[in-house]
C-alpha positions as YAML, in Angstrom:
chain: A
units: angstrom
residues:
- id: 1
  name: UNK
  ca: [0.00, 0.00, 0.00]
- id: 2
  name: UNK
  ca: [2.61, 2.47, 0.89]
- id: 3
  name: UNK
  ca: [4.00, 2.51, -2.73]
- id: 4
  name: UNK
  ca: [0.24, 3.06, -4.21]
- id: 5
  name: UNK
  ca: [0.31, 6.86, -2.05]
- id: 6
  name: UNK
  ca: [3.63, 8.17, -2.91]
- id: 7
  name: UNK
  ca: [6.78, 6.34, -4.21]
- id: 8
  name: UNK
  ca: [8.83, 8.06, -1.35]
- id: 9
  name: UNK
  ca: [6.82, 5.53, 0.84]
- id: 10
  name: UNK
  ca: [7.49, 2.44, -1.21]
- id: 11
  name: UNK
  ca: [11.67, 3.72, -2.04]
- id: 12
  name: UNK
  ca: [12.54, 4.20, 1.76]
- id: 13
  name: UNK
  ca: [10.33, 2.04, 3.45]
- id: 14
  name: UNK
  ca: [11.38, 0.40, 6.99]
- id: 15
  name: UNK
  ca: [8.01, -0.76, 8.30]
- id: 16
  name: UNK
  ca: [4.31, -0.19, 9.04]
- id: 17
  name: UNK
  ca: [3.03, 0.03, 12.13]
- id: 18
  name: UNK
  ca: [-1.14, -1.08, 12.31]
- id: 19
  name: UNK
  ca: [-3.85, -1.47, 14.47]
- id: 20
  name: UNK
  ca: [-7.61, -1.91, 13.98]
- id: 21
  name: UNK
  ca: [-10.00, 0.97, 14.42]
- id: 22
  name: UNK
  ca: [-11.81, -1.15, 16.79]
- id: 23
  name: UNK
  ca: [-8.85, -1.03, 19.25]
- id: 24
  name: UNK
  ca: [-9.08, 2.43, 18.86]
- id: 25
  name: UNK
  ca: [-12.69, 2.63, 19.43]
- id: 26
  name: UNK
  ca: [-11.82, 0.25, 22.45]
- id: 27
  name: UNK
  ca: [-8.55, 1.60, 23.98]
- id: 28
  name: UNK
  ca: [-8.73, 5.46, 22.81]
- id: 29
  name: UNK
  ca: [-5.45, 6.08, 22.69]
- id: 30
  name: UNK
  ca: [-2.43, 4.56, 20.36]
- id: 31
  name: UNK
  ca: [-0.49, 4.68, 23.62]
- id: 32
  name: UNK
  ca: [-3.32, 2.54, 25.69]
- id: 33
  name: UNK
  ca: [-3.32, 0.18, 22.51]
- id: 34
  name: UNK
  ca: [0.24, -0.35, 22.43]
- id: 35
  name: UNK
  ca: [0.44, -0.97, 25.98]
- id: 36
  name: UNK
  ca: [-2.43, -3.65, 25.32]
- id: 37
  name: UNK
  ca: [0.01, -5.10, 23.24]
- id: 38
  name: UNK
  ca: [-2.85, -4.32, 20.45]
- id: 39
  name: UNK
  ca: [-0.34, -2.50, 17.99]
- id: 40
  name: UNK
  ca: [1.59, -4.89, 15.12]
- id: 41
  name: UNK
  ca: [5.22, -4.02, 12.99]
- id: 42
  name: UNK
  ca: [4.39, -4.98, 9.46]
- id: 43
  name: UNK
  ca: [6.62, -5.61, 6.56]
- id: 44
  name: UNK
  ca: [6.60, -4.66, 3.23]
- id: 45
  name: UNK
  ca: [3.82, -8.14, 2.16]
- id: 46
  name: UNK
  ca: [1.21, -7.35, 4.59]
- id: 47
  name: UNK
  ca: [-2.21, -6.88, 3.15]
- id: 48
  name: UNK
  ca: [-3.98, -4.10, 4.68]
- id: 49
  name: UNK
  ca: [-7.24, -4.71, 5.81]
- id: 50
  name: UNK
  ca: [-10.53, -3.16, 6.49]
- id: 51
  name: UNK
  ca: [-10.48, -0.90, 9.68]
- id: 52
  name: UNK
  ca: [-6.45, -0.81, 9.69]
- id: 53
  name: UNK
  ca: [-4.92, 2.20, 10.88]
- id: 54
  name: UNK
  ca: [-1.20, 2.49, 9.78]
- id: 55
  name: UNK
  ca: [1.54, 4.87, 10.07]
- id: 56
  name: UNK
  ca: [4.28, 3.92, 7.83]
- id: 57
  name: UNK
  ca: [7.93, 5.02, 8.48]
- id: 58
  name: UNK
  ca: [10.29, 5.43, 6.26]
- id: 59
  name: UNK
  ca: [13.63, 7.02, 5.24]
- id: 60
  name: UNK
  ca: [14.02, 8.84, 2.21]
...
């Protein structure tokens, strides 16, 4: 997905960084969803879902 918004994204990508919108709706915070443990590191093959929230980071 990252390379389908910008090609900066896809060139200098490290990883993605997702959780649903329903742990967001459940834990209100990113903070209180990673400290749930809620929040997953994705590589460059993951499939984004319905209801994923991502931040990518990358280095360009």
């Amino acid at each position: 997905a990252a390379g389908v918004i910008h090609t900066d994204f896809e060139r200098g990508y490290i990883r993605a960084e997702v959780y649903s919108v329903n742990d967001l709706d459940q834990h209100k915070t990113e903070a209180a969803i990673r400290a749930a443990g809620k929040l997953r590191t994705e590589g460059k093959d993951y499939v984004m879902q319905d209801s994923d929230v991502v931040h990518f980071l990358f280095n360009v």
